[in-house]
N, C-alpha and C positions, 0 to 999 in steps of 0.2 A: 597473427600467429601467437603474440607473446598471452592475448587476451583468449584463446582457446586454451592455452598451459591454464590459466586462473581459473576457468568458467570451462569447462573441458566437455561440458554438455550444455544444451540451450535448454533458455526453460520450460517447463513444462507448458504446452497449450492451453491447460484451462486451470487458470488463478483462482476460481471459484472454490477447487476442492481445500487450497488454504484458508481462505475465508470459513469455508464451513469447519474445518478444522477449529477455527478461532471461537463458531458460536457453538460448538460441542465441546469447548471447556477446556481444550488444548492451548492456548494462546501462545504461551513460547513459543511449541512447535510453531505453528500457525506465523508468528510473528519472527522467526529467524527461519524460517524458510521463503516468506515473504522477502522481507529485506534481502536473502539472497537470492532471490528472482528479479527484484528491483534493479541490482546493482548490475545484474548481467548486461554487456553491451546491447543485447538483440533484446532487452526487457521493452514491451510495449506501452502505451500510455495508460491500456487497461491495467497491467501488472500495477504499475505505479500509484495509480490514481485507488485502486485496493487498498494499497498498502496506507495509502493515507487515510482511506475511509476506517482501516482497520487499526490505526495509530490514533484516530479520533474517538473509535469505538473504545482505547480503551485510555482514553484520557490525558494523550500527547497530542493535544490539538495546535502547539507551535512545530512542530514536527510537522505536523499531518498538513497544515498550513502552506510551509514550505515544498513539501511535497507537490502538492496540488497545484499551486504555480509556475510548478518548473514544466506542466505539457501545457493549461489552462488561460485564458485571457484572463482578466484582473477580476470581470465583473463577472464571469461562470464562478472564477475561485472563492469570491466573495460570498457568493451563494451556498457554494459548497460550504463555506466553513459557519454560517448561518445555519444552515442544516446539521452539521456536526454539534455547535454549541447547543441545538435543541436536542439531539441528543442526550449530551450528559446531565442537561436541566432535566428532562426526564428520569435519567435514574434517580 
């Protein structure tokens, strides 16, 4: 009950239109609407694992780190954050 007063809607079913938000140039938005979809209790492993991809995307890869391991086994994370660090070597 006390976590419906804080989070008073669940979030939204598709995490994708924040991400897109994020690569049409909104980021903030994109990125505090993420984070508060993450934080909601019914947030999925999908929401989450976004939100790390989209905190590597823009350059908080000890964040996005952390993130990734809290649904992830060591050596999917691992990857994942192999993947993100070639990312920013690209830009």
């Amino acid at each position: 009950a006390a976590a419906r007063r804080i989070f008073p809607f669940p979030p939204p079913p598709c995490p994708r239109s924040r991400a897109a938000r994020a690569l049409a140039g909104r980021k903030e938005e994109a990125m505090e609407n993420m984070r508060r979809a993450a934080a909601h209790p019914d947030a999925s492993l999908q929401i989450r694992q976004n939100l790390s991809l989209l905190l590597a995307m823009h350059g908080d890869v000890n964040e996005a780190n952390r993130i990734a391991r809290t649904d992830l086994p060591a050596k999917l994370a691992d990857g994942n954050m192999a993947y993100f660090q070639g990312l920013q070597a690209a830009e």
